[in-house]
GUZALUM-138918 format. One record per residue (C-alpha): y negated, x negated, z. Coordinates in pm, whole numbers, plus 50000, padded with zeros to 5 digits. Each point is the difference from the previous one (the first is absolute). Layout:
N
YXZ/...
# end
This chain:
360
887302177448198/500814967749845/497324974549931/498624999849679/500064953449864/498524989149731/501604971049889/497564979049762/502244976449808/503525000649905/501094962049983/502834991450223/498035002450365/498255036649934/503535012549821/502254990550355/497245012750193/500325031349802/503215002350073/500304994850288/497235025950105/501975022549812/502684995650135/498615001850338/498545038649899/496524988749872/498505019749680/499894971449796/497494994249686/500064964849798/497044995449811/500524966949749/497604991849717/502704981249829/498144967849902/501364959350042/502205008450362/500484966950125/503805012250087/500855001149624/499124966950002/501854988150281/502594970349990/502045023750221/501124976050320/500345015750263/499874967350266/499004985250367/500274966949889/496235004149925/498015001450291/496474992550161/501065001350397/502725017250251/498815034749964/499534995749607/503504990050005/501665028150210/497625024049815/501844988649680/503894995150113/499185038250132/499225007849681/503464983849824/501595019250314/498275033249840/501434999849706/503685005350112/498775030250209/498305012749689/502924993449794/502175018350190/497995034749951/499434996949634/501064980449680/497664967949955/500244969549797/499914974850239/502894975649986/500274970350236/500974964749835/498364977150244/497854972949927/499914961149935/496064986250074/499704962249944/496454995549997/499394977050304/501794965450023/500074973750236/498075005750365/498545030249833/503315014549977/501174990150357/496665016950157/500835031649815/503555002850078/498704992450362/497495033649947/502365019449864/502664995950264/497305005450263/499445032549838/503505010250003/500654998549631/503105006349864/500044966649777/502694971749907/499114962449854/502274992249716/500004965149811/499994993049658/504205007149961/499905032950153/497085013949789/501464988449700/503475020050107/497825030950019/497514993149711/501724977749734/497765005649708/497054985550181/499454965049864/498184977050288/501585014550286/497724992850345/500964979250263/499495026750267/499785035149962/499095030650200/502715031249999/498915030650112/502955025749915/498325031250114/497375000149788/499955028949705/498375006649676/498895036049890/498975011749651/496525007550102/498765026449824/503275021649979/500004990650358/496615024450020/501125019649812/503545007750140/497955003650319/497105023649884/502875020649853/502305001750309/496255011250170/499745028549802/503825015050104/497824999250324/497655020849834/497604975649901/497705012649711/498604965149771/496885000149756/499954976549756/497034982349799/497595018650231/497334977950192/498425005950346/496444992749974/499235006150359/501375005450321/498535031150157/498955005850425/497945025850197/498624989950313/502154968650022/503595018649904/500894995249611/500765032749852/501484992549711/499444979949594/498375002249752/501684989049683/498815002549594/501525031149985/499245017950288/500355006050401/503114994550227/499545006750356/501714981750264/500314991050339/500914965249955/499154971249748/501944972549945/498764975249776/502904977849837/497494988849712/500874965949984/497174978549871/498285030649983/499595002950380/497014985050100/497555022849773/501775034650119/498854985950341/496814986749918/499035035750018/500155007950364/498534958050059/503344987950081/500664964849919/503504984649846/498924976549803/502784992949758/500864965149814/500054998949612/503884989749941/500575004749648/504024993849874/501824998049690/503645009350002/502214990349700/503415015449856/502314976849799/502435015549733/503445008950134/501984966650036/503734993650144/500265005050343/498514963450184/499145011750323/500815017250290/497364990850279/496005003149997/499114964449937/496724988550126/499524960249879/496834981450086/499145006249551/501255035750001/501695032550130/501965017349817/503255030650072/502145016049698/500195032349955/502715021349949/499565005049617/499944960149945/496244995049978/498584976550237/496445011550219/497974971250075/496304999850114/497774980849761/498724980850345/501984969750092/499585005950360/500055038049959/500355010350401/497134975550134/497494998949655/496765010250079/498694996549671/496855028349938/500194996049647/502634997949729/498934961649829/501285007549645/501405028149788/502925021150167/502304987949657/498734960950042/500845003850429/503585020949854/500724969549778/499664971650292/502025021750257/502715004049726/499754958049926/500874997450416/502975025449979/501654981049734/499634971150174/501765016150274/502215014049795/500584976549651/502065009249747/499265035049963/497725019849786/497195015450225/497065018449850/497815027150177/499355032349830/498265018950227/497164990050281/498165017950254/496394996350146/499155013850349/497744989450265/501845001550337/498655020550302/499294969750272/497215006450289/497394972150073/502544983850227/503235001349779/501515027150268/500745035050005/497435029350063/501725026450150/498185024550244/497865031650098/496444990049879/496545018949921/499785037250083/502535018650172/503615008349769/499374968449755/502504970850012/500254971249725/502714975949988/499864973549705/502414967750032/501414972049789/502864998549951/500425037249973/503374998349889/501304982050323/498305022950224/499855034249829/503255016350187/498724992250343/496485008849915/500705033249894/502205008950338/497064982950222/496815013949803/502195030950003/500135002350397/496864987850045/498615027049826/502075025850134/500614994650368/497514970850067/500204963650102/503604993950149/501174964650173/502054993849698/497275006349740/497174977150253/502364977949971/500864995549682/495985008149864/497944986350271/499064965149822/499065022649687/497615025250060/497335000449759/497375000650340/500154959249952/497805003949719/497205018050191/501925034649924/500015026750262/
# end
């Protein structure tokens, strides 16, 4: 018979694992309460340039790697412009081009002509710039959802606005959830919760302590088309999106901030990030009419948490950024889950088991 998963959470990690358990023959449930998913939030960059050390690094140009396998199974909007980072200068920039071509980064340095060939509406064009031209974008939540739905052609079965209030074992093998509304047995628990995480495993005394990370992600009004990279500037990053509008994090250094509290009103932090992008971009009328609040899902350490932990047939993997990672997560907490530890997955998940917090 085929193993009954719970799935608790349907942002962007818990809907590829669900499909890809699906897809593998697993009777798939998704259990989402439906309330601030840090994926709805997201800026939508799906990138290596970011990264903490080796591993973190191949971990995440896997991940951009994932995304043309996934792509070529079902419909997705991910879209690959590249990406122009200037936000080092000087010795700073020479050790990080160093790193990055010790990693094996697919990068290029371009001077101040050959950015302004590629972006011409950008008024004070860098000296040096970082080109990475394999790095995509993705529409974040229809990326979910596109994903969730192409789960249930698998046979997937999705509950929406219905919480899990606890995680349920019998001598030391969970046996299913319990949710507002009633029971759902299982065989397997995955927790893709997010920020929510760390209380669903307080339960059984496993520790993952998670950071508080909270973002605010602005929309502009559709302008004329300006753009064509992801532009990360030492004052702001910013990508257009397809309609026009521009989506820029309130945060001016968005990918490293590690702010645990939002200093001011979301409209008064809105405001300043728009005052930056028309700097960047004069002569062109930029206002913001929508903005989003979400606290991102970042472990103690900044890394992923991906792994087996607690009683036997309970997993939990929660990550930032989601969005970069979610393809190859769902194929590796997918096979994990499924046939076991492979080479590939220790691999690829060995720095990030959530054992590092004290876990078992």
């Amino acid at each position: 018979m085929a193993q009954k998963i719970v799935v608790i959470g349907a942002g962007v990690i818990g809907a590829s694992a669900a499909y890809h358990l699906a897809q593998a023959g697993c009777d798939v449930t998704v259990v989402d309460a439906g309330m601030g998913r840090a994926t709805d939030a997201s800026f939508g960059w799906i990138n290596a340039s970011f990264f903490a050390d080796d591993a973190h690094f191949a971990l995440r140009a896997a991940g951009i790697a994932a995304y043309q396998n996934m792509s070529q199974q079902i419909d997705i909007p991910v879209q690959t412009p590249g990406s122009l980072v200037w936000e080092d200068e000087g010795d700073a920039f020479d050790t990080q081009l160093a790193r990055l071509h010790a990693v094996g980064a697919t990068v290029s340095e371009l001077d101040r002509a050959a950015f302004q060939k590629l972006e011409p509406h950008v008024a004070h064009a860098p000296d040096r710039i970082f080109h990475f031209a394999d790095e995509c974008v993705a529409d974040s939540g229809a990326l979910a959802v596109g994903v969730l739905a192409a789960a249930c052609g698998y046979g997937a079965q999705v509950i929406s606005g219905e919480q899990v209030v606890e995680i349920v074992e019998v001598a030391g093998k969970i046996i299913g959830v319990q949710t507002t509304l009633g029971w759902l047995a299982a065989d397997q628990v995955l927790i893709a919760a997010g920020t929510g995480t760390e209380n669903l495993l307080a339960a059984f005394d496993v520790a993952l302590p998670m950071l508080t990370r909270p973002g605010v992600m602005l929309r502009t009004r559709p302008i004329a088309p300006l753009i064509q990279h992801v532009l990360a500037s030492p004052t702001q990053e910013v990508r257009q999106l397809p309609n026009g509008a521009l989506l820029a994090p309130a945060a001016a250094g968005h990918q490293g901030d590690t702010s645990d509290t939002i200093s001011g009103t979301p409209a008064g932090l809105a405001d300043v990030a728009v005052d930056r992008l028309r700097t960047m971009l004069p002569g062109h009328d930029i206002t913001w009419d929508r903005i989003w609040l979400a606290n991102r899902p970042m472990p103690q350490d900044g890394l992923p948490a991906v792994g087996a932990v607690g009683p036997t047939g309970l997993y939990a993997a929660t990550m930032h950024s989601g969005i970069t990672l979610a393809a190859l997560m769902g194929d590796l907490i997918c096979t994990e889950m499924t046939q076991g530890i492979t080479n590939r997955s220790a691999s690829l998940l060995g720095p990030y088991r959530p054992r590092r917090f004290g876990a078992t």
